[in-house]
C-alpha positions as CSV (number, residue, x, y, z in Angstrom):
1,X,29.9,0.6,2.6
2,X,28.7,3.7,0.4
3,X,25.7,1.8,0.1
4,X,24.9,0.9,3.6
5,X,25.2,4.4,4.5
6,X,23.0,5.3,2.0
7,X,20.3,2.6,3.1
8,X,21.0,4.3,6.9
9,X,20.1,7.8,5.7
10,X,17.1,6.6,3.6
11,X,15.9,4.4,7.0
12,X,16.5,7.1,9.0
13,X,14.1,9.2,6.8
14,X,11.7,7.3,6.5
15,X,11.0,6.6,10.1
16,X,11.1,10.4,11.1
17,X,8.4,10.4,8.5
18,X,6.6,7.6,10.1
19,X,6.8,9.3,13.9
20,X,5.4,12.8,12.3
21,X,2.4,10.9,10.7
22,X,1.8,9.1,14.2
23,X,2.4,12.5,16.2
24,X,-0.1,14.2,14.2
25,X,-2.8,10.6,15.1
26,X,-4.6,10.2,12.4
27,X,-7.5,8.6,12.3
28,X,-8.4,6.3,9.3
29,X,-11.1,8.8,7.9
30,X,-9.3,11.6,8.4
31,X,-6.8,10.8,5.0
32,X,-9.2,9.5,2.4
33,X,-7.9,7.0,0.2
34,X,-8.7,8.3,-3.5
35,X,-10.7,6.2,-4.9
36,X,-9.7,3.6,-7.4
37,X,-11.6,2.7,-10.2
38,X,-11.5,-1.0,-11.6
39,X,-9.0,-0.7,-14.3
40,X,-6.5,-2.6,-15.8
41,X,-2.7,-1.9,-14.5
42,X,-0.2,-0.9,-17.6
43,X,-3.3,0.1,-19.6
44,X,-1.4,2.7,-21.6
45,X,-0.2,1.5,-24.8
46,X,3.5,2.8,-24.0
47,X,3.5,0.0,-21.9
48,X,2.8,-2.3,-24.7
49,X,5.3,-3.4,-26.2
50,X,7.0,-4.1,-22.8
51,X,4.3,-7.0,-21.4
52,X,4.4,-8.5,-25.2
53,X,8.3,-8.7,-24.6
54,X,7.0,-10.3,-21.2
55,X,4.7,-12.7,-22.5
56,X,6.5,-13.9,-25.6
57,X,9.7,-14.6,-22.8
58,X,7.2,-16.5,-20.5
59,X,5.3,-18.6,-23.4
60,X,9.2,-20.1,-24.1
61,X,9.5,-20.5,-20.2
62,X,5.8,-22.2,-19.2
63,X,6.4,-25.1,-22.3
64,X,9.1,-26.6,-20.7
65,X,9.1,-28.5,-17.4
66,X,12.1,-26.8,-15.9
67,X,10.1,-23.6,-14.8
68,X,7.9,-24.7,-13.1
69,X,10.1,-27.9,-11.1
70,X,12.4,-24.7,-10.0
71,X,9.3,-23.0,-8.3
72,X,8.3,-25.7,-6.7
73,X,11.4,-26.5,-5.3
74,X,11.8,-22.9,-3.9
75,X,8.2,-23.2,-2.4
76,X,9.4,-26.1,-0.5
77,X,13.1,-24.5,0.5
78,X,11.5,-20.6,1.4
79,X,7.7,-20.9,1.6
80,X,7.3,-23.7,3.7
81,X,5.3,-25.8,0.8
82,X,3.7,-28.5,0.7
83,X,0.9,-27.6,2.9
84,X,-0.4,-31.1,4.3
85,X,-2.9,-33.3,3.2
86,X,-5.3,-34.8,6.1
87,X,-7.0,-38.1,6.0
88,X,-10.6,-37.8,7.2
89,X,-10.5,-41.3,8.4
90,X,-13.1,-41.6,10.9
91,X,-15.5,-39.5,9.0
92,X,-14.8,-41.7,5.7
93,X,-15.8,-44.8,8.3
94,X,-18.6,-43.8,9.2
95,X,-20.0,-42.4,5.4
96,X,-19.1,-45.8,4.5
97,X,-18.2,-44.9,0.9
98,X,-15.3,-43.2,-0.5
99,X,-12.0,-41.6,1.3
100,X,-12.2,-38.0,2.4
101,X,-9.1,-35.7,2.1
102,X,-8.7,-32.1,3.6
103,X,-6.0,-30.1,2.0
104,X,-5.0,-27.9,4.9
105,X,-4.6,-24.4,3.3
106,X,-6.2,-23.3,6.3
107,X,-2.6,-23.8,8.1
108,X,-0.1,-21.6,5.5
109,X,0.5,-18.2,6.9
110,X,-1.7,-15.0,5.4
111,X,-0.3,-14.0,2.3
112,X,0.8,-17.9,1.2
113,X,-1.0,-17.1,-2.3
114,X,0.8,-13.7,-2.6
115,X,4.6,-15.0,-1.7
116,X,3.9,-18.1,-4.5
117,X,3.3,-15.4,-6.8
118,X,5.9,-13.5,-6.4
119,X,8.4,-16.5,-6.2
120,X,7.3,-17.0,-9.4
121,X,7.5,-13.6,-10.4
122,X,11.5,-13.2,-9.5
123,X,12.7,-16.4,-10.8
124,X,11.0,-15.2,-14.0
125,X,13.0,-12.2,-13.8
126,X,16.3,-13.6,-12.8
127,X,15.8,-16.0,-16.1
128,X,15.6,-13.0,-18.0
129,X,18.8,-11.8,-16.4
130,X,17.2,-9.3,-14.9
131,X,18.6,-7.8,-11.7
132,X,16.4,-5.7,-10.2
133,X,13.0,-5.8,-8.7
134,X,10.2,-3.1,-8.8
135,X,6.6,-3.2,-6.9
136,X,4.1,-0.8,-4.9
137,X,2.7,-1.9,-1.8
138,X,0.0,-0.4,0.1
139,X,-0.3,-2.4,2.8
140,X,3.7,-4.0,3.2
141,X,3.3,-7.0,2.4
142,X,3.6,-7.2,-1.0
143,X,6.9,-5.0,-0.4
144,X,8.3,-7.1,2.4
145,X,7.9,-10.3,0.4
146,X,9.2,-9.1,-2.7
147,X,12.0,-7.8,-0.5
148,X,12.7,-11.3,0.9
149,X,12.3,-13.0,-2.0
150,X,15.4,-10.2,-3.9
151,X,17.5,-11.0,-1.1
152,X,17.1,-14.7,-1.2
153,X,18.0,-14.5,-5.1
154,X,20.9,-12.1,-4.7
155,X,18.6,-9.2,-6.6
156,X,17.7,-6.1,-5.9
157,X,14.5,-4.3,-4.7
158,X,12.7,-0.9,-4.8
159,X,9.4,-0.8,-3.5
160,X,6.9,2.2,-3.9
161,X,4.3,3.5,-1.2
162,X,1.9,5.8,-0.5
163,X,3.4,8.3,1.9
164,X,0.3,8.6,4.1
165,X,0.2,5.0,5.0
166,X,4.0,5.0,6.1
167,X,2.5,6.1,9.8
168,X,1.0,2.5,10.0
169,X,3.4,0.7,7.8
170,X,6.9,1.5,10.2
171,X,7.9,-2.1,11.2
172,X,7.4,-3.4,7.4
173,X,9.3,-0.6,5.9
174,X,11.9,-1.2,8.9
175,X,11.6,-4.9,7.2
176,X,12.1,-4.6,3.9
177,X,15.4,-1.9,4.6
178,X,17.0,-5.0,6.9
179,X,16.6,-7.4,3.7
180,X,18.1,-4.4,1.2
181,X,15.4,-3.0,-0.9
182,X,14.9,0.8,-1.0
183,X,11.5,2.5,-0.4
184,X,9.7,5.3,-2.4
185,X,7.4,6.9,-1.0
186,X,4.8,8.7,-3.0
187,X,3.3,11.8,-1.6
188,X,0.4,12.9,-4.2
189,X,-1.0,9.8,-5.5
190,X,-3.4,12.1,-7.6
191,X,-0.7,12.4,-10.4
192,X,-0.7,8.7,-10.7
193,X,-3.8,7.4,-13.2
194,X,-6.4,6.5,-11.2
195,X,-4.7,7.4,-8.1
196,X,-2.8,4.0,-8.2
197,X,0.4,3.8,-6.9
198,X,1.4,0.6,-8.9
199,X,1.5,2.6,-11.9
200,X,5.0,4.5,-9.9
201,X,6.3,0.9,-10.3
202,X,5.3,0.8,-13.7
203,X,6.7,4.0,-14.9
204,X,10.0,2.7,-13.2
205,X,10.5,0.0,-15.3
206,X,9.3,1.5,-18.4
207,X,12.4,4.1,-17.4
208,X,14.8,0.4,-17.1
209,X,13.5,-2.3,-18.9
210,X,16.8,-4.0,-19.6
211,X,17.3,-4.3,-16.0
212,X,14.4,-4.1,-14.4
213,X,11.4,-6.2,-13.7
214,X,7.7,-4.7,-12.3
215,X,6.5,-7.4,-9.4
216,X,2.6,-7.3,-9.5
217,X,1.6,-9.6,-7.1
218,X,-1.7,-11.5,-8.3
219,X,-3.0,-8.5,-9.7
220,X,-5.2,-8.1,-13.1
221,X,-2.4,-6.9,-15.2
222,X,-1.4,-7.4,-18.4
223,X,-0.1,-11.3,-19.8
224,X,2.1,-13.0,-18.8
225,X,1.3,-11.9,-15.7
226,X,-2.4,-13.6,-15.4
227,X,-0.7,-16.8,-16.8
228,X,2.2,-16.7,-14.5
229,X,-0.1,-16.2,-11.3
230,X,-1.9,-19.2,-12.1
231,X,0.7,-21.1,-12.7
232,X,2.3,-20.0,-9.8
233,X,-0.8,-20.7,-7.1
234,X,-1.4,-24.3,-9.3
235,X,1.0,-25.8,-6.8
236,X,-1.8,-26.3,-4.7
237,X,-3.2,-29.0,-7.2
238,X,0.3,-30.4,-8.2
239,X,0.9,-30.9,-4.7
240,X,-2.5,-32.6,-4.1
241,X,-1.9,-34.7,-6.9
242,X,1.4,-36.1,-5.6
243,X,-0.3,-36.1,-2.1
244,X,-3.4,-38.3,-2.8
245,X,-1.3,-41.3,-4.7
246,X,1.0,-41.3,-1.7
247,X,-1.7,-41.9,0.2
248,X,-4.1,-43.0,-1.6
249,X,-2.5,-44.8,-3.8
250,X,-4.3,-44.1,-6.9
251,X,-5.2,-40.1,-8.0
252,X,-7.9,-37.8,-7.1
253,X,-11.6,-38.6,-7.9
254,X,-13.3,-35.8,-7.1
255,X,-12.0,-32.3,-6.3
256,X,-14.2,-29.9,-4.4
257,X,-13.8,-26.3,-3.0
258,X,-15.8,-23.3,-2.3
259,X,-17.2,-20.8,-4.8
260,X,-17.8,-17.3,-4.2
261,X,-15.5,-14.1,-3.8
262,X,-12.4,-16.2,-2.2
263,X,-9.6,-18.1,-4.8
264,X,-10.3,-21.7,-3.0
265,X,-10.5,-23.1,-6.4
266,X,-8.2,-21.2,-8.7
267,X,-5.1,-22.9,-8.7
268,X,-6.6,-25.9,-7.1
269,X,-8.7,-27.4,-9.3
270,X,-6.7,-26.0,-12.4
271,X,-4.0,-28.3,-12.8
272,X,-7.0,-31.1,-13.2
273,X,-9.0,-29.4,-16.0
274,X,-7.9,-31.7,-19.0
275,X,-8.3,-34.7,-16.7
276,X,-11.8,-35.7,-17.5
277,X,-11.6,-38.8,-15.3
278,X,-11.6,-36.3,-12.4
279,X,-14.9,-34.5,-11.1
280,X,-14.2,-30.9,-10.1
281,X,-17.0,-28.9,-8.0
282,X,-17.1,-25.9,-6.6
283,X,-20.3,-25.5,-3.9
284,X,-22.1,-21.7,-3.7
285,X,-22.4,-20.1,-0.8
286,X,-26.0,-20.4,0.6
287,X,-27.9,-18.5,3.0
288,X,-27.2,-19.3,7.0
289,X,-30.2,-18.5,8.9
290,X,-29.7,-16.8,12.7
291,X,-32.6,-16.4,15.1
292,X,-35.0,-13.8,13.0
293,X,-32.5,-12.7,10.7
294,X,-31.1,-14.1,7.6
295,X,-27.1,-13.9,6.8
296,X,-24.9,-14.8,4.0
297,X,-21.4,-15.4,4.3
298,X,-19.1,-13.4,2.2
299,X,-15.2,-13.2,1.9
300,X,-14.5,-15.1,5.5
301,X,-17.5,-13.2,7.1
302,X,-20.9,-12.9,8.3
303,X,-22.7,-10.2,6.9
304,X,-26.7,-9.3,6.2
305,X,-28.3,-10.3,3.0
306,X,-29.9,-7.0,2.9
307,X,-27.8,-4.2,2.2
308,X,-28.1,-0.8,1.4
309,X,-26.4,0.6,-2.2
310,X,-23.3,2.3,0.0
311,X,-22.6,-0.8,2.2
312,X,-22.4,-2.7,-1.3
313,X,-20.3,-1.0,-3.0
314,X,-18.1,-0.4,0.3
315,X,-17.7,-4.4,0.6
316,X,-17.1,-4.6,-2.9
317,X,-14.2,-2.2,-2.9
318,X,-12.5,-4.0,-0.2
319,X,-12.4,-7.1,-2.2
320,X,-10.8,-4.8,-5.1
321,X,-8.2,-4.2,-2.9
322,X,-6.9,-8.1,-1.9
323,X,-4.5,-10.0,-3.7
324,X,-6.7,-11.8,-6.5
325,X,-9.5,-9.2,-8.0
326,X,-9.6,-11.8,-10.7
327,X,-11.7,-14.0,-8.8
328,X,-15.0,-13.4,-10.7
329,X,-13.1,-13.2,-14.0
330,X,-11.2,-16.9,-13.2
331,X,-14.8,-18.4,-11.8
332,X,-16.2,-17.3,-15.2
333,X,-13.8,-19.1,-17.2
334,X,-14.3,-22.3,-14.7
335,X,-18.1,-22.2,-15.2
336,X,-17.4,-21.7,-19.5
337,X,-15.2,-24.2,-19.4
338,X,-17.8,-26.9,-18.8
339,X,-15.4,-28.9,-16.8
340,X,-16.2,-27.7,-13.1
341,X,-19.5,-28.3,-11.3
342,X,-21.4,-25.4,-9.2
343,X,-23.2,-27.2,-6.8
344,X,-25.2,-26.2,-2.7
345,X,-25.8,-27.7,0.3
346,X,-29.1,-27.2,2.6
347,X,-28.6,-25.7,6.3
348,X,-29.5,-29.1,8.0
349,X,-26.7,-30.8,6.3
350,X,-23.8,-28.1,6.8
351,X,-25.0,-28.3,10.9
352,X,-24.3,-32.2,10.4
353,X,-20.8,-31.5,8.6
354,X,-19.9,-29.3,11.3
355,X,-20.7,-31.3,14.1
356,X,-19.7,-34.7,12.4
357,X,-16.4,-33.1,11.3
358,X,-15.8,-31.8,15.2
359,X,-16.5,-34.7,16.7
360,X,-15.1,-37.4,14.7
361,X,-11.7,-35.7,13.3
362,X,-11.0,-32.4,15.9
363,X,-11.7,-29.7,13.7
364,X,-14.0,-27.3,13.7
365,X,-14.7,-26.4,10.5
366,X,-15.9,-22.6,9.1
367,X,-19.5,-22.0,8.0
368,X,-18.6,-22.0,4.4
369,X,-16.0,-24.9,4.3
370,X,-19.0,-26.7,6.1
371,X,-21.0,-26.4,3.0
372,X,-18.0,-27.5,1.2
373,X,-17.6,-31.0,3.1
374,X,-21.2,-31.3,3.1
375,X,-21.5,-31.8,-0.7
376,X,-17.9,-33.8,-0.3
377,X,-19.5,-35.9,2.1
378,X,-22.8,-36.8,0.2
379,X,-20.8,-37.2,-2.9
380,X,-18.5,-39.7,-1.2
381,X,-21.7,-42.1,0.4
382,X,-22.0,-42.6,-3.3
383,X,-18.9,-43.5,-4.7
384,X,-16.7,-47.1,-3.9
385,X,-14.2,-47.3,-0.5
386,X,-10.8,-47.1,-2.4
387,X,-12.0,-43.9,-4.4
388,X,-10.7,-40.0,-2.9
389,X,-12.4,-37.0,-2.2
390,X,-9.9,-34.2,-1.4
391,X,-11.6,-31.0,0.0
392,X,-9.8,-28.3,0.0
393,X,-10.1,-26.5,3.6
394,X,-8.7,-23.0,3.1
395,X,-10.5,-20.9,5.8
396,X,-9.2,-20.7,9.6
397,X,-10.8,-22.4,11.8
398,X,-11.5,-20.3,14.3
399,X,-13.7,-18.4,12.3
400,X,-17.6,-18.2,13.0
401,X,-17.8,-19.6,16.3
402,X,-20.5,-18.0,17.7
403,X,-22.8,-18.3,14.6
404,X,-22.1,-21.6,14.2
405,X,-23.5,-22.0,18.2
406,X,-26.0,-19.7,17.6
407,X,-27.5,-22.1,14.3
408,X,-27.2,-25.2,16.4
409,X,-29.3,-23.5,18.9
410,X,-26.7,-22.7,21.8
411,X,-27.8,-19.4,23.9
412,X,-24.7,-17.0,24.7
């Protein structure tokens, strides 16, 4: 009971903080975010000795089979895994070659990459016999998940956050109280290297490492934590595998997903690299023409090819600050590795993918996953009836509606 009333009293607090950030209405400019620059979380060579610990424990762990079954058995009990497999039937019909398979990421909640990660992240920890959780969260959701997830396990949480997004964050810190875990708040983020409040999580482990166990999302820290993400967002591929030979009845042939700043691929396409027998693509991104103008989609968006120096770097620190800033770093090592394809599409054929893939099968697809079942779609024409394609759809679909109308010539 002691410790109820002492969540109470730390709820309590925390929302009078949240209803004195809203009375004083912010707006978003009027609290700058410090600026972080690209660095590498637990840099600092006290930290050191800690992620080798880390890594040496995970290396036993990841050579075994019985990590690994565990997660994806939790991903099917608490994160709603598989996501499902969709035979393009009609479509393959009339291509007249080989079988076409969407694997419909488009349909797993935001933050389906994220919860996989940390799943893996606090079974990890509990195999350590470690009882306690630690993460920073800007946003909530990391917190919130990691929350869930030390609940679900019977661990417990403490999750850091900068005290001037509290006045937007109120129902996730609300969440993340109901499920147990206690909230830090941290009012000068200047004290913190590089103005990063994942570093409070750090320091809080480095203070309890016996019992304590930093969750870092997807983030670019140091191993294991790189090899446990991707082994961790992989289930995409060992789920396709098992999909396509239920249904299919033989494995994958060719395995193709979008390039670009977005983690389509990564953990798709990985669990296939030592299968030579299997063709793995990733198309680029090419320009989409509109009326006069010229656009390119980036990130799930339309945006102008031309832009100025500020715009740039503005987009590009938005993309620092999602789940997976390793993209470009993961897409390198694809490309090096020889084993995956980069490969484009022309304009007239994504505007046949879209409008064969909405008429024949009921979805309409985004302008980038257009692209992508473009190149699946030629690639299949040339390959035997009883071979599989598997695409893997990852964008929502009711993105880029009115560009696509506007390309296919449709006046609003």
């Amino acid at each position: 009971m002691a410790a109820g009333g002492e969540h109470r009293t730390q709820i309590r607090a925390l929302l009078a903080a949240v209803l004195r950030y809203r009375r004083l209405a912010l707006s978003p400019d009027s609290q700058p975010t410090p600026a972080v620059r690209h660095r590498r979380l637990g840099e600092s060579k006290e930290y050191a000795p800690l992620f080798e610990n880390l890594a040496r424990e995970y290396e036993k762990l990841r050579t075994g089979s019985a990590f690994l079954s565990e997660f994806d058995r939790e991903l099917i009990r608490f994160a709603g895994r598989p996501s499902s497999l969709f035979h393009a039937q009609r479509l393959s019909e009339r291509l007249g070659g080989a079988q076409i398979y969407v694997k419909r990421e488009d349909l797993v909640p935001a933050g389906g990459r994220l919860l996989m990660a940390v799943i893996a992240q606090a079974l990890f920890a509990k195999r350590l016999g470690k009882q306690h959780l630690v993460t920073a969260s800007r946003d909530g959701q990391r917190g919130v998940i990691t929350a869930a997830i030390a609940a679900r396990l019977g661990l417990r949480a403490t999750v850091y956050m900068d005290g001037h997004d509290l006045h937007r964050q109120g129902t996730n810190v609300f969440r993340m109280w109901l499920t147990g875990a206690a909230v830090e708040t941290i009012t000068d983020r200047d004290r913190l290297p590089g103005g990063d409040i994942r570093e409070a999580a750090l320091r809080h482990w480095l203070r309890d490492p016996e019992h304590c166990l930093p969750v870092l999302g997807l983030d670019a820290a140091p191993a294991p934590y790189p090899e446990l993400a991707l082994d961790a967002v992989s289930a995409i591929g060992r789920e396709c595998r098992l999909q396509v030979r239920g249904q299919a009845q033989r494995p994958p042939d060719v395995l193709v997903a979008r390039a670009g700043n977005n983690a389509d691929a990564i953990g798709f396409l990985h669990p296939f690299l030592n299968e030579s027998a299997v063709r793995l693509v990733c198309v680029e991104c090419t320009a989409w023409e509109e009326g006069a103008g010229t656009v390119m989609t980036r990130q799930g968006e339309v945006v102008p090819v031309e832009m100025d120096e500020s715009r740039r770097r503005r987009a590009e620190a938005i993309l620092e600050g999602l789940e997976y800033p390793s993209v470009e770093r993961e897409h390198r090592a694809l490309k090096a590795s020889g084993r995956v394809e980069y490969g484009s599409v022309t304009l007239e054929e994504t505007k046949h993918a879209i409008q064969d893939f909405s008429r024949l099968e009921g979805i309409i697809p985004a302008i980038q996953t257009a692209q992508v079942i473009a190149w699946a779609a030629q690639a299949a024409m040339r390959l035997p009836k009883d071979r599989a394609v598997v695409v893997n759809m990852a964008e929502r679909v009711d993105k880029d509606i009115w560009d696509i109308g506007k390309a296919l010539g449709m006046q609003f």
